[in-house]
C-alpha positions in Angstrom: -9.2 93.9 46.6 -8.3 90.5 45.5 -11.4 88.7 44.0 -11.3 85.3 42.5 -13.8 84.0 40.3 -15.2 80.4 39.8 -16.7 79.1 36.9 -17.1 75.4 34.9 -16.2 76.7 32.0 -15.2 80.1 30.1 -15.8 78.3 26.6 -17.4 79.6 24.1 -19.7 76.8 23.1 -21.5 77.3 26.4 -22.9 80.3 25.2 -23.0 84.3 26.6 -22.8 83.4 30.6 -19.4 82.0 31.0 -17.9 83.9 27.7 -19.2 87.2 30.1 -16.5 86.7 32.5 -13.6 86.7 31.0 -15.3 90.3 30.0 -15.9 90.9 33.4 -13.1 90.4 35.4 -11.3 92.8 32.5 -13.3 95.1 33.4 -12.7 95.1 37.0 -9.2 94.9 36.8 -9.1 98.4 34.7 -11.1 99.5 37.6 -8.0 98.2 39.8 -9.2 94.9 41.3 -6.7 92.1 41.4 -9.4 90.0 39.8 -8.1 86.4 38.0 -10.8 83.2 37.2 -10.6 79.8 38.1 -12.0 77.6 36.0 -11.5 74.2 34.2 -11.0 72.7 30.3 -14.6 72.0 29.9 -15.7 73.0 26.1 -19.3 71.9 25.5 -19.0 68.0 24.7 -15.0 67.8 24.8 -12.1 69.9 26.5 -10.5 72.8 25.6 -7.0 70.8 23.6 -4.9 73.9 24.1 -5.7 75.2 27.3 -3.0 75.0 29.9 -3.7 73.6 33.1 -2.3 73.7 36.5 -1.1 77.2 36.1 -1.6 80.6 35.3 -2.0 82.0 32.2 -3.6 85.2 29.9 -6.6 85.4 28.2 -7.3 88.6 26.5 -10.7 90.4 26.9 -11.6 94.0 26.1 -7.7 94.8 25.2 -7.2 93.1 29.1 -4.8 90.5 29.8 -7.0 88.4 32.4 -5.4 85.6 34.8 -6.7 82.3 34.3 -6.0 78.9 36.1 -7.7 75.9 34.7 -7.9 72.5 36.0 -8.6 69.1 33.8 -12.3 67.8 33.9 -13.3 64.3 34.5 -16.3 63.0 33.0 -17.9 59.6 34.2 -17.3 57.0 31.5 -21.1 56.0 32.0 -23.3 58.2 30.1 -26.2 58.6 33.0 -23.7 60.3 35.3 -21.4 62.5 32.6 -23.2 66.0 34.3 -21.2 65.0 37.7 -18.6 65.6 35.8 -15.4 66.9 38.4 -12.0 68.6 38.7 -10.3 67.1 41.3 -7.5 70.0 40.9 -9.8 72.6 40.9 -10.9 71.7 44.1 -7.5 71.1 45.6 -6.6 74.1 44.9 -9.3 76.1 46.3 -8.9 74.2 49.0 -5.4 75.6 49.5 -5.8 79.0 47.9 -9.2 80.5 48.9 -8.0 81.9 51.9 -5.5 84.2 50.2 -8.5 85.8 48.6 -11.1 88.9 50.1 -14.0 87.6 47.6 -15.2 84.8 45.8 -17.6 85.4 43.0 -18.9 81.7 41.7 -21.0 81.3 38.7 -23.3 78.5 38.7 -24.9 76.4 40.7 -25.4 72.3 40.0 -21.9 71.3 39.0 -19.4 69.8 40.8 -17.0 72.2 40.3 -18.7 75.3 42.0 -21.0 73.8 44.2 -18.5 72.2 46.1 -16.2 74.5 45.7 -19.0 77.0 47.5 -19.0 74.3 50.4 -15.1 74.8 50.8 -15.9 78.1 50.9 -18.6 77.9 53.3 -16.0 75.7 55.6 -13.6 78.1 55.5 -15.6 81.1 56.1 -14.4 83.1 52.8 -17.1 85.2 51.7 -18.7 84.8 48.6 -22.2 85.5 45.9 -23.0 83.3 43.5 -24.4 84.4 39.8 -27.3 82.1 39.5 -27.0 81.7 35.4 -30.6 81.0 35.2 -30.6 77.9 37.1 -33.3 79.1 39.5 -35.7 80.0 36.5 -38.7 78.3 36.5 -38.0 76.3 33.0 -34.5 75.3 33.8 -35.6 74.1 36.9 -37.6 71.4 35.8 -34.6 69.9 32.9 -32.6 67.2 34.5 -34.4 67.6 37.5 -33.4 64.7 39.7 -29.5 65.9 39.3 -31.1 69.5 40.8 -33.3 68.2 43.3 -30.2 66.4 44.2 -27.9 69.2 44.6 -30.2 71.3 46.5 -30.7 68.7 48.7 -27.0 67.3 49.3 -25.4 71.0 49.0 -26.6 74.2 46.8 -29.9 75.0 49.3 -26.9 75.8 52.1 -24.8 77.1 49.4 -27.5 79.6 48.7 -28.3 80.2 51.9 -24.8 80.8 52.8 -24.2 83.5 50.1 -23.4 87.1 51.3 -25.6 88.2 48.2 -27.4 86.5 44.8 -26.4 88.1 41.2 -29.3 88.4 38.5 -29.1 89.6 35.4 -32.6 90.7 35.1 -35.4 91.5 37.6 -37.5 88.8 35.7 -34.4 86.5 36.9 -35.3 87.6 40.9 -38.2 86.9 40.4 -38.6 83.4 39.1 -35.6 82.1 41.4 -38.2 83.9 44.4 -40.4 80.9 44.1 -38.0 79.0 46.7 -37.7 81.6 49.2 -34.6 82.0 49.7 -33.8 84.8 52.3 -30.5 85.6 51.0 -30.0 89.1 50.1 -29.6 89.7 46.0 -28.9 92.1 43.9 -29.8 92.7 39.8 -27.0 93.7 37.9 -26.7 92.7 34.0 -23.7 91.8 31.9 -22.2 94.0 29.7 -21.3 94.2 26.1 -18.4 95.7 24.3 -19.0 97.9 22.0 -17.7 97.5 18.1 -15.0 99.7 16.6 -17.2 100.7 13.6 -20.8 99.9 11.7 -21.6 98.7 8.7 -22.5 101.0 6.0 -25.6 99.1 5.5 -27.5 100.7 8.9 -27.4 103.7 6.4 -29.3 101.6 3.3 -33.1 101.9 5.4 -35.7 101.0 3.0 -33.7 100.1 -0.4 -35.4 97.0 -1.2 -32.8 95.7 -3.3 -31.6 93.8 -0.6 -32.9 91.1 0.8 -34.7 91.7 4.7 -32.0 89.9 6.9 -32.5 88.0 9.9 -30.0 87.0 12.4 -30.0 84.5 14.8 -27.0 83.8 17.1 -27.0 81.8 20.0 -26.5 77.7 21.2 -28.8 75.6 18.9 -30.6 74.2 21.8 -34.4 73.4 22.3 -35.2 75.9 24.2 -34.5 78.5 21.6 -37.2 77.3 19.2 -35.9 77.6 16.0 -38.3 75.0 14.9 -41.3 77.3 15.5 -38.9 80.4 13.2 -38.8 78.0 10.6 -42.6 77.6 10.9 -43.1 81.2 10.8 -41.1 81.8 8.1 -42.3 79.4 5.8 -46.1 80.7 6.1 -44.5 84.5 5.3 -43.0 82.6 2.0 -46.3 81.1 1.3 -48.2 85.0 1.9 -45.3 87.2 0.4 -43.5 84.9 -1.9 -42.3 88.1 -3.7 -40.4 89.5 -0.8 -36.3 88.6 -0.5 -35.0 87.7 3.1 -32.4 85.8 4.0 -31.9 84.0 7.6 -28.6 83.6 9.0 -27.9 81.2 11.9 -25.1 81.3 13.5 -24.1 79.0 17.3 -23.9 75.7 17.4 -24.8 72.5 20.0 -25.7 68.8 19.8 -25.2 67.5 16.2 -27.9 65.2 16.2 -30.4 68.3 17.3 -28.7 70.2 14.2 -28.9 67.9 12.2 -33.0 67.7 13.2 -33.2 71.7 12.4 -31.5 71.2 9.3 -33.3 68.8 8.2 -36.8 70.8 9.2 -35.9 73.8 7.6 -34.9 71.8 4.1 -38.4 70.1 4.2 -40.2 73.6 4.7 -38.7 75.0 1.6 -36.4 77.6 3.6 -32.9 76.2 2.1 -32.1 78.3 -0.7 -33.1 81.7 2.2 -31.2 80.1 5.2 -27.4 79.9 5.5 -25.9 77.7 8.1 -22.8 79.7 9.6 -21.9 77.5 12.6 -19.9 78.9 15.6 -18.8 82.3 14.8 -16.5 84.7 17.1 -14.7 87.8 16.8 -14.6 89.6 13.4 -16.9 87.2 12.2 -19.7 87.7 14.9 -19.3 91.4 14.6 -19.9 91.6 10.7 -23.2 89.1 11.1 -24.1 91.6 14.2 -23.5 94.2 12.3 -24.7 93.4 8.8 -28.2 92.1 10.3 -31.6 94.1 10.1 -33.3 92.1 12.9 -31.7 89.6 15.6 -34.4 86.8 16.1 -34.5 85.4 19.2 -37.7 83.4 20.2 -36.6 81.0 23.3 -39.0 80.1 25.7 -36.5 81.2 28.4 -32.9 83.3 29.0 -32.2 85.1 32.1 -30.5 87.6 30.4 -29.8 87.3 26.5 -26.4 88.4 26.3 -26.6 88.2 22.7 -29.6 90.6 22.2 -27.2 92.9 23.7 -24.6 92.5 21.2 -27.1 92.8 18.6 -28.4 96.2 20.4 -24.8 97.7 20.5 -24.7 96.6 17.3 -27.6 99.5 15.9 -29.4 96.3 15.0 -32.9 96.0 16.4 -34.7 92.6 18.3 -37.3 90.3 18.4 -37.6 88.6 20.9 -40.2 86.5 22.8 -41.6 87.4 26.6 -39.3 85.0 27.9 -35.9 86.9 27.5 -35.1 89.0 30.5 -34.3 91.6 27.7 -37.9 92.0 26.0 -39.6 94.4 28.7 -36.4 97.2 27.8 -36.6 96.4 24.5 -40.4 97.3 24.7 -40.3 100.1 26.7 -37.2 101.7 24.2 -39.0 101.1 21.4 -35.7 99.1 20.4 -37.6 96.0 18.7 -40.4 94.1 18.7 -41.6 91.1 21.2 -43.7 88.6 20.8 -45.0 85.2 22.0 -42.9 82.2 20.5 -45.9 80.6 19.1 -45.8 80.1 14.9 -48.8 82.6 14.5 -47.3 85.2 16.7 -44.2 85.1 15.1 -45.2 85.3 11.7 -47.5 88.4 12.4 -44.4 89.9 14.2 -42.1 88.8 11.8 -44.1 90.1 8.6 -43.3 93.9 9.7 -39.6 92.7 9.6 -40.1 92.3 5.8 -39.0 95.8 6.3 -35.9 97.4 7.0 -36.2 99.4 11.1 -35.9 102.4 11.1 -32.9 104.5 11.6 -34.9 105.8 14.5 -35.1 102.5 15.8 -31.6 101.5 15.1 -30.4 104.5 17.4 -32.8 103.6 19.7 -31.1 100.0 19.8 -27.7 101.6 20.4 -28.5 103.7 23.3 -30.4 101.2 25.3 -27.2 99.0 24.9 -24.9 102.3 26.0 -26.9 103.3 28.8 -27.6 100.3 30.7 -24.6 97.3 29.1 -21.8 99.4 29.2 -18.7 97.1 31.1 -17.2 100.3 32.1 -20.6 101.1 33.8 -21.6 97.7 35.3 -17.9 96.7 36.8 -18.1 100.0 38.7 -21.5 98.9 40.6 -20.4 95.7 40.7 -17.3 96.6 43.1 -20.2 98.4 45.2 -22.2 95.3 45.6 -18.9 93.1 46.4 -18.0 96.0 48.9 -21.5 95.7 50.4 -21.2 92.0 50.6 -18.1 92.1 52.4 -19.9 94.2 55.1 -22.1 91.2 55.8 
């Protein structure tokens, strides 16, 4: 089977969705699908220097070599119109190639790139689902809202409605987007995580209070995360336990006038000296932070999936998160972290048991969630079901 998959962007500054497919289609080709991405040099506010375009090359995933072709991105010079940006070679191409190909899988909807590249598809009768990223959630739906209103109306209502099938992450996912009533078939299938060679000695250190309580965040520094209300909650545990050592490290980054606005709230709270800054991390360095953590903190107010709770969950390391991850209800039922509302009371009550080490119990409980259901080995097998189901019509 030769599936081809279309996504804005595979950089790493736009977070866990598009870094999950290079992941992906490596796991699908070790399951023997002549799977490859198409894709352009988008990478958060620039482009991606190094990245070849206009023909095929490797990037590695999960000890995979995986096929990429990436076209250059154009951005409007005028800064009202810079999220229509386009890749007039990505859609030439398709335009020329989708034929050759049994399946499409497109990720995202409102951008140029895929959802007129699902109208080509449409045209040319080449079957296809689309991975909804969260778009149809009921927060994202209402940021930039004219642009989406827009697309819907110009092009991604038939696009959905043309799709053989609908990929969430996360039944909470279905569920939102199910306010528009779309009759298109779906499916919920979440994205994996790899799993880490080793862990850290310290997941054997439960309870020695020597060491200070530490808190990870990872993820985009972006509004919706609310790392403003964690610094709020942390500063009124520093004002109750001023004897207890805990250290937050942050790690992602985003817009540098919104860091500079967290950084800047944190430093007038008090929490400098217990917060370290750690800026985009990958690889060796993401695992050790992972790894190393007692808690991963994540309070947004919406994620359709939370791919980085994952990570933290293969990890051993146990979660808090808020209501709004997709994750929280497993979590919950696992007995693999806490949840919480995002509010600063909530999270300070919730946040004051983390003064303390979990519990090996917990830890394991943290892994095995993560095994059972994020496994890639696991989720690109039913995946090829669901594409073999779609291509039944």
């Amino acid at each position: 089977m030769r599936v081809l998959h279309l996504i804005p962007s595979i950089s790493p500054l736009r977070g866990g969705p598009s870094q999950a497919v290079l992941a992906m289609v490596a796991a699908l080709r070790q399951q023997g699908v002549d799977a490859s991405i198409l894709t352009t040099n988008d990478h958060g506010p620039g482009v991606q220097p190094a990245m070849p375009l206009g023909r095929w090359h490797e990037q590695e995933a999960l000890g995979q070599a995986v096929p990429v072709l990436a076209f250059g991105r154009w951005n409007p010079p005028v800064r009202a119109l810079r999220e229509f940006a386009i890749a007039p070679g990505f859609s030439r191409w398709l335009g020329s190639h989708a034929g050759g190909y049994h399946f499409v899988h497109v990720h995202a909807l409102f951008s140029c790139t895929t959802s007129l590249g699902m109208a080509q598809l449409r045209r040319q009768r080449v079957p296809y689902i689309l991975r909804t990223i969260g778009q149809l959630n009921r927060w994202s739906l209402v940021q930039s809202r004219s642009r989406k209103q827009l697309f819907l109306k110009l092009v991604d209502r038939a696009n959905l409605q043309g799709a053989r099938a609908l990929h969430f992450t996360s039944e909470a996912e279905r569920e939102e987007a199910g306010d528009l009533h779309f009759a298109t078939p779906s499916f919920v299938l979440p994205l994996g995580v790899p799993a880490p060679p080793g862990l850290s000695l310290r997941h054997q250190l439960v309870g020695n209070t020597a060491l200070p309580t530490r808190l990870l965040f990872l993820s985009r520094l972006h509004p919706k995360k609310q790392l403003p209300n964690l610094f709020d909650a942390l500063a009124v545990l520093k004002q109750y336990h001023p004897a207890k050592l805990w250290q937050l490290d942050i790690a992602g980054d985003g817009d540098p006038e919104y860091l500079q606005h967290l950084q800047h709230h944190c430093n007038a709270l008090g929490l400098a000296a217990q917060v370290k800054w750690h800026g985009f991390v990958a690889g060796a360095a993401k695992q050790a932070l992972l790894q190393t953590a007692d808690w991963f903190v994540l309070p947004s107010v919406s994620e359709n999936f939370g791919i980085a709770a994952a990570e933290a969950l293969m990890a051993c390391t146990p979660v808090v998160l808020s209501p709004g991850v997709a994750l929280a209800a497993d979590v919950h039922a696992a007995q693999a972290g806490l949840v919480c509302e995002p509010t600063v009371e909530a999270l300070a009550s919730c946040l004051e048991q983390c003064l303390e080490p979990p519990s090996l119990q917990m830890r394991e409980a943290a892994r095995q969630l993560a095994e059972q259901q994020f496994s890639w080995s696991s989720i690109s097998r039913r995946l090829m079901g669901h594409y073999e189901i779609a291509l039944r019509g």
